[in-house]
N, C-alpha and C positions, 0 to 999 in steps of 0.2 A: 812200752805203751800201757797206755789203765784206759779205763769206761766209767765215765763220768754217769748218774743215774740215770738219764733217758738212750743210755747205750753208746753213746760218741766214744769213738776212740781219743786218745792225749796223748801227743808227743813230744818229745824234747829231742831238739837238736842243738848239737855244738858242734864250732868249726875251729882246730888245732891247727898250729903249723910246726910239724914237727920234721927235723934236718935229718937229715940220711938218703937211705936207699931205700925201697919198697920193702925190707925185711922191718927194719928201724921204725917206719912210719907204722906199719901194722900193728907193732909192739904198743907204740905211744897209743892209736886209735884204743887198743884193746886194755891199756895200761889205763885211761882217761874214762872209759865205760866201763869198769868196775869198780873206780874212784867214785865215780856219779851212782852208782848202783847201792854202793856203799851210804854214800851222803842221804840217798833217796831212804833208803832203808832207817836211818838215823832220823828221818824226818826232816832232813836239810832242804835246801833248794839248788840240785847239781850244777844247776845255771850260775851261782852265782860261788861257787867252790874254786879257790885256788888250781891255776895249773901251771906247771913249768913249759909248757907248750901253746899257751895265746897268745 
């Protein structure tokens, strides 16, 4: 999340569908938010970043 000048929080959400069992899914969640974190950092738009999980 960031604060845009007059204080508002900004959030990005994305929804993965990734195959397994609740270890495997945590993995991809976690694997896909520092992909995005990554991208954000680079100045990218994590929104619209490749995943092996959409």
């Amino acid at each position: 999340a960031e604060r845009t000048e007059t204080g508002a929080i900004v959030t990005s959400v994305r929804t993965i569908h990734a195959p397994g069992g609740r270890r495997a899914v945590r993995l991809a969640a976690a694997i896909t938010a520092l992909q995005g974190l990554i991208a954000l950092i680079d100045g990218a738009d994590p929104m619209r970043m490749p995943s092996e999980y959409d």
